[in-house]
TIVO-2410 file (N, C-alpha, C; in nm, 3 decimals):
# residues 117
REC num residu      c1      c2      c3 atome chaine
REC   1      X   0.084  -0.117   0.000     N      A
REC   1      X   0.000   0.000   0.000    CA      A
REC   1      X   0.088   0.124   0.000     C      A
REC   2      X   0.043   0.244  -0.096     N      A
REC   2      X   0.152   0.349  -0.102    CA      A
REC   2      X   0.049   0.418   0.013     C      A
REC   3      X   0.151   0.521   0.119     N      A
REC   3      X   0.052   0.582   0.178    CA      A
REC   3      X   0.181   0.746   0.212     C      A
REC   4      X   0.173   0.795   0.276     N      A
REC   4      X   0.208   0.916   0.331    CA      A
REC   4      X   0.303   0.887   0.470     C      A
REC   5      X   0.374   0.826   0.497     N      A
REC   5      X   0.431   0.766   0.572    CA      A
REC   5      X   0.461   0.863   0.648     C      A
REC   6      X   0.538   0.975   0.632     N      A
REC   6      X   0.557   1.096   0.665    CA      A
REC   6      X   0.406   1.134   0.787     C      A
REC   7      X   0.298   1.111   0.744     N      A
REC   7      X   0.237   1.176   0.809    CA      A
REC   7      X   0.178   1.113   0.907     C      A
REC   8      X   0.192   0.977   0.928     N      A
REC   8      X   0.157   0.896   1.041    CA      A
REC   8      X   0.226   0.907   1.154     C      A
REC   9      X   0.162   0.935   1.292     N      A
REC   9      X   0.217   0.936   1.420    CA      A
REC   9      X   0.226   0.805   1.433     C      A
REC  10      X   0.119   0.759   1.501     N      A
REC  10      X   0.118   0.629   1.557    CA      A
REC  10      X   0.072   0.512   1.417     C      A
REC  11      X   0.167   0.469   1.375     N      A
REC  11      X   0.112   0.373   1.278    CA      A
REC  11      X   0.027   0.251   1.301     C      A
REC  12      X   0.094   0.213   1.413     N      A
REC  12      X   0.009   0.057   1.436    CA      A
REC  12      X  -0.156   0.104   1.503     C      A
REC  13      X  -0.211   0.237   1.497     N      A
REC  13      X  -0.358   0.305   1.509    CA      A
REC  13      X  -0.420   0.377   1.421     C      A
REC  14      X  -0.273   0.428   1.289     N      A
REC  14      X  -0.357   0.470   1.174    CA      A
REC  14      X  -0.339   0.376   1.014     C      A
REC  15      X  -0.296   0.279   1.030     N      A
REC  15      X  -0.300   0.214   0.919    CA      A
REC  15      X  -0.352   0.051   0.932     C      A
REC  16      X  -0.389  -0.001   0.830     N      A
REC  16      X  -0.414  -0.131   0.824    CA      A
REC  16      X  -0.365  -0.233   0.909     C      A
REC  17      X  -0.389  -0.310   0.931     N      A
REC  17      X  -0.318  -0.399   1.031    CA      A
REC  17      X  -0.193  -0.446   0.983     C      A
REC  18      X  -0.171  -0.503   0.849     N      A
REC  18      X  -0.053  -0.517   0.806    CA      A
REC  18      X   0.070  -0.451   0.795     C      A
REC  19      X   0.067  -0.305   0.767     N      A
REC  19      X   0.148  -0.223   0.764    CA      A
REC  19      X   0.182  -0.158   0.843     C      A
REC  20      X   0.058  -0.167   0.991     N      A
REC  20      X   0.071  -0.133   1.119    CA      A
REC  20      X   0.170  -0.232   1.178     C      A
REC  21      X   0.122  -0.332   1.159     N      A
REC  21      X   0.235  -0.443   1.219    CA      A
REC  21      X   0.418  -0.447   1.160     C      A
REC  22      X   0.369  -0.418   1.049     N      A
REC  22      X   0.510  -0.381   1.020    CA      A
REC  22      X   0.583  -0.290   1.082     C      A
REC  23      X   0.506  -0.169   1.084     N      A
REC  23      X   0.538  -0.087   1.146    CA      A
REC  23      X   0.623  -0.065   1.260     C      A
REC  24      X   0.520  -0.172   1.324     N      A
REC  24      X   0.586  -0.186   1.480    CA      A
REC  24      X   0.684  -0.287   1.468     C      A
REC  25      X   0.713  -0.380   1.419     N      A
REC  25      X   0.777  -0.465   1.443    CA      A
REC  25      X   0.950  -0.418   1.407     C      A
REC  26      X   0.929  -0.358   1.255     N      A
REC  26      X   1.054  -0.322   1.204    CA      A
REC  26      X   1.056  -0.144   1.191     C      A
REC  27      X   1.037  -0.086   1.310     N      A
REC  27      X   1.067   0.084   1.341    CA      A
REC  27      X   1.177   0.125   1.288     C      A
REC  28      X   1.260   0.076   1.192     N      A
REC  28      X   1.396   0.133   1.213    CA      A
REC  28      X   1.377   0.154   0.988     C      A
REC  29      X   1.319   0.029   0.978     N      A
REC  29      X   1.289   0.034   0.832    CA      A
REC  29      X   1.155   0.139   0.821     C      A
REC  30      X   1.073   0.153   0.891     N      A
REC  30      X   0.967   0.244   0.892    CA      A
REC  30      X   0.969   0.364   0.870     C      A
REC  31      X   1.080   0.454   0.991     N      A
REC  31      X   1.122   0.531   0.968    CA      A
REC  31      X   1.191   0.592   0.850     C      A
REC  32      X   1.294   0.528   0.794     N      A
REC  32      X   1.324   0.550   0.668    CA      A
REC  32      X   1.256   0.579   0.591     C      A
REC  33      X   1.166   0.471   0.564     N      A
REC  33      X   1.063   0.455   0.487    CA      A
REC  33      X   0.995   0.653   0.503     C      A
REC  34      X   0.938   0.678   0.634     N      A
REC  34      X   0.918   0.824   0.640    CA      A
REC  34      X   0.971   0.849   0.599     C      A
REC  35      X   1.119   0.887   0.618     N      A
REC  35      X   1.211   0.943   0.584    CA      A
REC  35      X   1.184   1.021   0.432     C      A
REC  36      X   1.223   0.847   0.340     N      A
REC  36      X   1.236   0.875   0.220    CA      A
REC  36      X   1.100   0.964   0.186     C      A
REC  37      X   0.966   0.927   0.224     N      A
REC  37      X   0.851   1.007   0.193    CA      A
REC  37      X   0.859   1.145   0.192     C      A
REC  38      X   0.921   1.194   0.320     N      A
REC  38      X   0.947   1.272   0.281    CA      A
REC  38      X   0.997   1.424   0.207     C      A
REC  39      X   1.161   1.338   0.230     N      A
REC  39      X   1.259   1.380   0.132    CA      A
REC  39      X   1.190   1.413  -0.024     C      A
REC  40      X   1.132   1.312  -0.065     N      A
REC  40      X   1.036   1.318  -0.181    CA      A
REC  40      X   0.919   1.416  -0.187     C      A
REC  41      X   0.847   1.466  -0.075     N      A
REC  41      X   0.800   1.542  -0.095    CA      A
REC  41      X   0.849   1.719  -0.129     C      A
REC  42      X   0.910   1.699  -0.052     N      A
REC  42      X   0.976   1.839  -0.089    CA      A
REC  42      X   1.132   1.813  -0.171     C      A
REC  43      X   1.101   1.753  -0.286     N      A
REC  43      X   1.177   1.801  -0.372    CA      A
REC  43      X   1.147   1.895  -0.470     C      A
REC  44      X   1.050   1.947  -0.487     N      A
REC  44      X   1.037   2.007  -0.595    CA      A
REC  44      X   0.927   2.113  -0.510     C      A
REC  45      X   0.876   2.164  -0.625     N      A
REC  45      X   0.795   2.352  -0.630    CA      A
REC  45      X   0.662   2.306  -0.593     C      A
REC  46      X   0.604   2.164  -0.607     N      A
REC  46      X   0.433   2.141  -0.620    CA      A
REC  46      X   0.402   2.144  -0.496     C      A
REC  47      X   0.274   2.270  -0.496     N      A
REC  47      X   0.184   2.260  -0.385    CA      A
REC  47      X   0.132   2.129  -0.295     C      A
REC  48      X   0.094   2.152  -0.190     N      A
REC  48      X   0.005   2.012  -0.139    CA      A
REC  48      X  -0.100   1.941  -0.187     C      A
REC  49      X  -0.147   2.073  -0.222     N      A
REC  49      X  -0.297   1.998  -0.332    CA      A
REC  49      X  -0.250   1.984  -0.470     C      A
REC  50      X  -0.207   1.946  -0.516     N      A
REC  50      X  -0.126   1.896  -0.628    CA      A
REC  50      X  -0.083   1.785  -0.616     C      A
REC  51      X   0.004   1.758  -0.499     N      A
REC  51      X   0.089   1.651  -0.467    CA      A
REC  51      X  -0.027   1.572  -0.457     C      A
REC  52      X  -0.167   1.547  -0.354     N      A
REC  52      X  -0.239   1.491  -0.328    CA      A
REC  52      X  -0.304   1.429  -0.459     C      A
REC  53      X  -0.334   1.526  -0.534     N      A
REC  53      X  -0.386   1.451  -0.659    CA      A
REC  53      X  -0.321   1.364  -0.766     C      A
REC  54      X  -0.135   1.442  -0.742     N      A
REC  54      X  -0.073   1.342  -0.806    CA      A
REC  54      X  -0.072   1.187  -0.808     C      A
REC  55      X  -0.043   1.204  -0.609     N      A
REC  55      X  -0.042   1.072  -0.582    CA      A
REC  55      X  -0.152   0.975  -0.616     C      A
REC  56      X  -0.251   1.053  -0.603     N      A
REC  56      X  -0.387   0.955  -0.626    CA      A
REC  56      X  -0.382   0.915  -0.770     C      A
REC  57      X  -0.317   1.003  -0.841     N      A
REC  57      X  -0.330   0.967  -1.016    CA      A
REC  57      X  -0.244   0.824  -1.000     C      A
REC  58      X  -0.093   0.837  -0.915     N      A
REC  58      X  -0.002   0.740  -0.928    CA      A
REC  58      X  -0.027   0.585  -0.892     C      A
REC  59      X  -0.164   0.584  -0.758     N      A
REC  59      X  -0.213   0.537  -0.697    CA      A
REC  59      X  -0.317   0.429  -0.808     C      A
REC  60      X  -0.411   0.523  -0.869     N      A
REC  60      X  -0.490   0.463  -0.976    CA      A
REC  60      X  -0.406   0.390  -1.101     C      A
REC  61      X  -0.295   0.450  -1.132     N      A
REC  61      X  -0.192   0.384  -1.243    CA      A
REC  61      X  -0.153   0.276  -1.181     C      A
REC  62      X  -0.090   0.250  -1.046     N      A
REC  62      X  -0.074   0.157  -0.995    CA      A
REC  62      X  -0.167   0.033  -0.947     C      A
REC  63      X  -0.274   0.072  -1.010     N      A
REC  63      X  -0.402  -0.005  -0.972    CA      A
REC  63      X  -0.432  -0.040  -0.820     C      A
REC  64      X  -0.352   0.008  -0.715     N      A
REC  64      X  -0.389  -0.058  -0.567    CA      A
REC  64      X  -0.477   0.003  -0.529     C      A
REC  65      X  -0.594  -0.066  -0.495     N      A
REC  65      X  -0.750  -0.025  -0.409    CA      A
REC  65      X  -0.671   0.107  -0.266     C      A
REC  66      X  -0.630  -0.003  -0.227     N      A
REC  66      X  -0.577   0.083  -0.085    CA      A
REC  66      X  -0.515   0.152  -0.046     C      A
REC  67      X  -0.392   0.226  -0.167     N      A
REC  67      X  -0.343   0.361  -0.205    CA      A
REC  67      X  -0.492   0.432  -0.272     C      A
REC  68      X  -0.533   0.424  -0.348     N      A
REC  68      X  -0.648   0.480  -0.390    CA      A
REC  68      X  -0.745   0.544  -0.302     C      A
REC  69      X  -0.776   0.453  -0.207     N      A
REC  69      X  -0.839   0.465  -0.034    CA      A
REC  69      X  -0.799   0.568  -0.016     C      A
REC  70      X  -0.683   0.574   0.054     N      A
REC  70      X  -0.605   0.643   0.150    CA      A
REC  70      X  -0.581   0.765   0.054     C      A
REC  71      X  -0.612   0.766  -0.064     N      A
REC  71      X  -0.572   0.870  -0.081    CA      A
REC  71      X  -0.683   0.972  -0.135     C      A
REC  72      X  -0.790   0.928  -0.147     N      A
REC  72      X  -0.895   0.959  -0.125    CA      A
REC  72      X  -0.990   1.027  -0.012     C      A
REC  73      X  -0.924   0.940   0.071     N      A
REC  73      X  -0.950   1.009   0.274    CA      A
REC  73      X  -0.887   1.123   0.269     C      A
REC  74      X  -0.752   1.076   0.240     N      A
REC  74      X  -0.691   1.231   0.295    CA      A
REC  74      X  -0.685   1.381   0.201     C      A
REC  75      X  -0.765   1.358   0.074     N      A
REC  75      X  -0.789   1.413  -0.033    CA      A
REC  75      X  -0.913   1.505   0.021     C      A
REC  76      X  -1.063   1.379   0.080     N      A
REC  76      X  -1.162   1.481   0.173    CA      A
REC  76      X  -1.101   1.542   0.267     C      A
REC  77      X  -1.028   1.484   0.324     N      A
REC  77      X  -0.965   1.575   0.490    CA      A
REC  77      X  -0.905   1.695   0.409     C      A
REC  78      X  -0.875   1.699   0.305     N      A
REC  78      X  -0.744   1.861   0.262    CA      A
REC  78      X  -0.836   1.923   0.180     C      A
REC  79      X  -0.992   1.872   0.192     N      A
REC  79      X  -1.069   1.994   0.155    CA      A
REC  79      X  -1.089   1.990  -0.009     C      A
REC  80      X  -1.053   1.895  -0.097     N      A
REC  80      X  -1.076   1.821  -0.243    CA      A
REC  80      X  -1.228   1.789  -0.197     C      A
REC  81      X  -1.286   1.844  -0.334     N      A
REC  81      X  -1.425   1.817  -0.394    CA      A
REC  81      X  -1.462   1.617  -0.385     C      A
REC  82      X  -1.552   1.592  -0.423     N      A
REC  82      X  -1.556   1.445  -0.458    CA      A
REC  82      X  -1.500   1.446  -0.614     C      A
REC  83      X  -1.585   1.560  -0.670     N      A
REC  83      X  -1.557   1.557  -0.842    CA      A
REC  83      X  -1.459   1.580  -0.882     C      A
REC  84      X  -1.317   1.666  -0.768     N      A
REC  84      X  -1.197   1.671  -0.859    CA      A
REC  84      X  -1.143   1.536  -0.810     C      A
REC  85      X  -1.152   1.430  -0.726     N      A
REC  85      X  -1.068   1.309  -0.718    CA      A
REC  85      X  -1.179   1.216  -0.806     C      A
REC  86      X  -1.267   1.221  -0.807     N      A
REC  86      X  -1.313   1.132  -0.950    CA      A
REC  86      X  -1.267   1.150  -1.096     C      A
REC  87      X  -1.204   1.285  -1.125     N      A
REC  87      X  -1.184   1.334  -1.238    CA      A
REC  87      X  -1.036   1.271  -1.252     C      A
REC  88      X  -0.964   1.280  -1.158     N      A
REC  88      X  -0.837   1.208  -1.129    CA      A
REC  88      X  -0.875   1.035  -1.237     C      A
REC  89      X  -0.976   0.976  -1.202     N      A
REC  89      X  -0.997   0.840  -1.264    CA      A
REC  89      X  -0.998   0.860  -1.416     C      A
REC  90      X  -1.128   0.939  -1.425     N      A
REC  90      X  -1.129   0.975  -1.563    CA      A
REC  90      X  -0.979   1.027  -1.664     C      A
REC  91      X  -0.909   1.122  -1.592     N      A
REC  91      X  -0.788   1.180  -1.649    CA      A
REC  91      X  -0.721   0.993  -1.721     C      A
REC  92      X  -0.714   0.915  -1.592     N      A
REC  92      X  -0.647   0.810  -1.632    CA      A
REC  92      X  -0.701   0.735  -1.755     C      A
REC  93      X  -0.816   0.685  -1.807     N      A
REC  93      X  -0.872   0.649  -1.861    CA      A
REC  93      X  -0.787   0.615  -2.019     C      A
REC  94      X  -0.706   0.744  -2.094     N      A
REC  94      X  -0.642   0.750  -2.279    CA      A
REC  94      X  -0.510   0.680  -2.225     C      A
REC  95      X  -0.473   0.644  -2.034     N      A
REC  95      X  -0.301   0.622  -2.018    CA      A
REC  95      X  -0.329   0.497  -1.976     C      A
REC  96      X  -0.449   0.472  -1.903     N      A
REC  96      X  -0.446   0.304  -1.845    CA      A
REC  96      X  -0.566   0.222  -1.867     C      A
REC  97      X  -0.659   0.306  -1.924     N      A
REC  97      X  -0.746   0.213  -1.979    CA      A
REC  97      X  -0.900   0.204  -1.952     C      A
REC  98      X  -0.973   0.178  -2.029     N      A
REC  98      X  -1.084   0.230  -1.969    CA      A
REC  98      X  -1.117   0.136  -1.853     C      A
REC  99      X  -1.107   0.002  -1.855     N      A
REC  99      X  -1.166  -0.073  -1.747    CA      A
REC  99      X  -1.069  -0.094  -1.591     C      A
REC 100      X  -0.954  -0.009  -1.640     N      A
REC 100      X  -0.858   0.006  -1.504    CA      A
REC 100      X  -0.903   0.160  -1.452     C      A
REC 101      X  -0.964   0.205  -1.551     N      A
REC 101      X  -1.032   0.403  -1.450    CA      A
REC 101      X  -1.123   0.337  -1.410     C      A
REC 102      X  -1.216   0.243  -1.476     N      A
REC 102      X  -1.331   0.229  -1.374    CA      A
REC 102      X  -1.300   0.178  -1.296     C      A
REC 103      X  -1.247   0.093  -1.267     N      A
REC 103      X  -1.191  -0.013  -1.123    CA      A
REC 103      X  -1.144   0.131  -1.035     C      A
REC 104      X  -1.084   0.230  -1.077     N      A
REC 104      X  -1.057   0.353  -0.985    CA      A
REC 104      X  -1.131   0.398  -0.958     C      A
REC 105      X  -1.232   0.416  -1.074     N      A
REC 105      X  -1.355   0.502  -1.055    CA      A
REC 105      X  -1.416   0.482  -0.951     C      A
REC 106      X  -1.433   0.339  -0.909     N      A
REC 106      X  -1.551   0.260  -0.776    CA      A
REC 106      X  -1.494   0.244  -0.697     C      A
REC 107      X  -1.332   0.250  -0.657     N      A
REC 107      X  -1.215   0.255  -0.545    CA      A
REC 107      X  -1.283   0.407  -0.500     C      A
REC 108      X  -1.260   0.518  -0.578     N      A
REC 108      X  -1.269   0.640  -0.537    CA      A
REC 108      X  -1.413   0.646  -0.489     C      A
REC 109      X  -1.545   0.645  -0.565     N      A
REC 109      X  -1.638   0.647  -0.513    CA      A
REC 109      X  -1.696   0.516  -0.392     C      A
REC 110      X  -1.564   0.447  -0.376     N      A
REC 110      X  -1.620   0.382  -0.213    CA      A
REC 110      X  -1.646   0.469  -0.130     C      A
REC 111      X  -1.528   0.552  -0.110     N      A
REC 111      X  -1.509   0.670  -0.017    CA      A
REC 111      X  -1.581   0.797  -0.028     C      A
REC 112      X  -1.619   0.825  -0.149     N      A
REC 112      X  -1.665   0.958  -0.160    CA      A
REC 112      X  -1.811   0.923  -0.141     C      A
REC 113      X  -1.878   0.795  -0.195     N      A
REC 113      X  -2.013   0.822  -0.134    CA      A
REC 113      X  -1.999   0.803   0.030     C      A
REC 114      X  -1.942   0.712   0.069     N      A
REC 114      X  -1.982   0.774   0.213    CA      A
REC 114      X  -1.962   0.854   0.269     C      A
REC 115      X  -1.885   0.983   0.230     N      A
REC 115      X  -1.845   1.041   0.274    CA      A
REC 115      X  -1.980   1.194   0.243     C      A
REC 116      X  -2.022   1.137   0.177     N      A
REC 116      X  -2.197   1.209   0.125    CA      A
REC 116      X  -2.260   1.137   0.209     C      A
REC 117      X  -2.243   1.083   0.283     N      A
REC 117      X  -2.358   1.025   0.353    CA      A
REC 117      X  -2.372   1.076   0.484     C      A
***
């Protein structure tokens, strides 16, 4: 799962159980892991809300549900529309295909309808 590593306090309470467990188990690779996150984030000029949508684009190219998730959550939390992270799917659509945006498409709208609810 790609996630924001950087921005997790307590991992083994904000992430999945798997990556929580990792977390805890191997702290020393974790950290890095922050680390590298990021170092990567501030390499360059792009805003936060940019970065957020990037990732989610990178997230949907990468086809993982649960980068998609997560990046979707924290997309509502930073104040993103539902329609600009759905548009994110669509954008993908002429680069990965139509039946890999929709598989994004219904990753993204897991979250965004409930998040209408």
């Amino acid at each position: 799962m790609v996630t924001d590593a950087d921005d997790i306090d307590d991992p083994t309470e904000e992430l999945p159980a798997t990556p929580g467990e990792f977390a805890d188990h191997h702290p020393e690779v974790w950290e890095a892991y922050a680390d590298l996150g990021e170092a990567c984030s501030e390499a360059g000029p792009v805003d936060d809300e940019t970065k957020r949508l990037v990732k989610l684009g990178v997230a949907v190219a990468a086809q993982s549900e649960g980068a998609v998730h997560s990046h979707v959550r924290r997309g509502l939390d930073e104040g993103h529309s539902a329609d600009a992270l759905e548009q994110v799917a669509i954008l993908s659509i002429p680069t990965v295909g139509f039946p890999q945006a929709m598989a994004a498409l219904s990753w993204i709208t897991d979250i965004t309808a409930d998040d209408e609810s």
